[in-house]
C-alpha positions in Angstrom: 57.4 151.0 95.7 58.4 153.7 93.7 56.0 155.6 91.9 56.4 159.2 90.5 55.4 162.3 92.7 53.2 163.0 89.5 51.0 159.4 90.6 50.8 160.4 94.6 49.3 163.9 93.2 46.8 162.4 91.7 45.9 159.8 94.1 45.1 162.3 96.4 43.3 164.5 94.0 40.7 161.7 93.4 39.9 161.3 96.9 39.5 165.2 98.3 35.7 165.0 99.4 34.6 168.6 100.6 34.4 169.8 104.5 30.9 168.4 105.2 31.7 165.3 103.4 35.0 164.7 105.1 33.7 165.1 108.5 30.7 163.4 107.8 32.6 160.2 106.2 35.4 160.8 109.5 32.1 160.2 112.3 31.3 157.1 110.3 34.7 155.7 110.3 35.2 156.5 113.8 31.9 155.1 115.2 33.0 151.9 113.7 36.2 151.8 114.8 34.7 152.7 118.5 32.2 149.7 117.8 35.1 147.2 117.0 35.6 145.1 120.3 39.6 145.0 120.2 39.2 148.8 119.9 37.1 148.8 123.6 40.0 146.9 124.8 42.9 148.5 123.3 45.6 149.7 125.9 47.2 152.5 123.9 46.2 153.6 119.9 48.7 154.7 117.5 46.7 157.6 115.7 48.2 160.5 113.1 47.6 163.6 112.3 45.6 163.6 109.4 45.9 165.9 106.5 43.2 167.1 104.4 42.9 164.1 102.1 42.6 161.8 105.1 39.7 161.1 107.8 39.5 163.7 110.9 40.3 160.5 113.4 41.0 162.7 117.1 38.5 162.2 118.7 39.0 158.7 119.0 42.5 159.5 121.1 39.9 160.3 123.8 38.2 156.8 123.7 41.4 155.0 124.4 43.7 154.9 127.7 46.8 156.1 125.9 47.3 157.8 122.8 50.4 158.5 120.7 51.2 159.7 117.6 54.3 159.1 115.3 57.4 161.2 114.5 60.0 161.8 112.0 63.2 161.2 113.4 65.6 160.9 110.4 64.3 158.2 108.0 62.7 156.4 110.9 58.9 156.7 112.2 58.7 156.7 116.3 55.3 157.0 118.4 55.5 159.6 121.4 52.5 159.7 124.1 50.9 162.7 124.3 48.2 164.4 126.8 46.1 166.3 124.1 46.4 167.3 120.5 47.8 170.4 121.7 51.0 169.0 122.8 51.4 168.5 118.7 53.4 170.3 116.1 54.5 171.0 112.8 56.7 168.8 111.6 57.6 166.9 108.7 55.9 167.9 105.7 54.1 170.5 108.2 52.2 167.3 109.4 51.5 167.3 113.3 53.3 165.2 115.8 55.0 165.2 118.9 57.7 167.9 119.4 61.2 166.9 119.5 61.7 167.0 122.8 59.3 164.1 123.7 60.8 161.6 125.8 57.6 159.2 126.3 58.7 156.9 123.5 56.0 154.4 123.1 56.4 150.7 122.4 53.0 148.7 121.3 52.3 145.7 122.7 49.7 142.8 122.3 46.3 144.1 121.7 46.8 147.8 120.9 46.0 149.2 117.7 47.8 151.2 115.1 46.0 153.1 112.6 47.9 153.3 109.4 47.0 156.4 106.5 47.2 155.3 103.3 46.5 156.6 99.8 45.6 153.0 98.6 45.8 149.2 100.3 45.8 146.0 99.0 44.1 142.6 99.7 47.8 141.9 101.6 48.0 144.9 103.3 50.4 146.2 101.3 50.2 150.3 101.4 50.9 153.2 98.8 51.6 156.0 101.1 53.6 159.4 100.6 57.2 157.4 98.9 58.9 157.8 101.6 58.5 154.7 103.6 58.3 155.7 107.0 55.7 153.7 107.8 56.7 150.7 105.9 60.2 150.7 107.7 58.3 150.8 111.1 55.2 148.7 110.5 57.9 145.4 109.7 59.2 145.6 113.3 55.9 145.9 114.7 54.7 142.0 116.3 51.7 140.1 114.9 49.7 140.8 117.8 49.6 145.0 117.8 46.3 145.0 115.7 47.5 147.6 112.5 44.1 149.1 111.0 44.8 150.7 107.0 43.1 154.0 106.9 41.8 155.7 103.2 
């Protein structure tokens, strides 16, 4: 979908809650998504950095057996594993992922959950994001059974 830069802007305007709020509304979210059962059983989560329009989501990488988070490599979106958050750095768009000399490329199977940011979902699935379709490219060659959770 391509929407004007102007439209993202804006999209993210309307949803900056302050500090207290965003952490508060970030310990909801994750107590639920600790609560959901294929969560307890998830093998490895796909998690992201968030920035400050998004929920504060880390703390769940500790709940799970294996975390990793995605990076920009050209115009495609790959998940590295990581050991802790600091292992994480600047990259595109100054969001934090794995640095380029990860090798532990992961590859989600059956039963392990991706979370997914989004500025906007629909009843489909279907995701406005950033414009750049990253995640779009990458989510259509994930299999139905790697359990893909949207994230406002």
């Amino acid at each position: 979908m391509n929407l004007p830069k102007s439209v993202f802007r804006r999209l993210e305007n309307l949803r900056l809650p302050e500090h207290a709020e965003r952490s508060r509304l970030s310990s909801v979210l994750c107590q639920h998504l600790r609560d959901f059962e294929p969560f307890k059983r998830a093998r490895c989560l796909g998690a992201f950095c968030s920035r400050a329009c998004e929920p504060e989501l880390s703390e769940l990488t500790k709940k799970v057996q294996s975390a990793a988070f995605p990076r920009v490599n050209g115009s495609l979106l790959e998940y590295f594993s990581v050991g802790s958050l600091a292992e994480l750095t600047p990259g595109f768009k100054g969001i934090g992922e794995p640095p380029s000399i990860a090798k532990n490329k992961v590859t989600f199977v059956s039963g392990d959950i991706v979370l997914v940011p989004g500025s906007r979902f629909d009843r489909q699935g279907g995701r406005i994001g950033s414009g750049m379709g990253f995640y779009v490219r990458y989510l259509s060659g994930l299999g139905d059974a790697v359990i893909m959770i949207g994230v406002l």
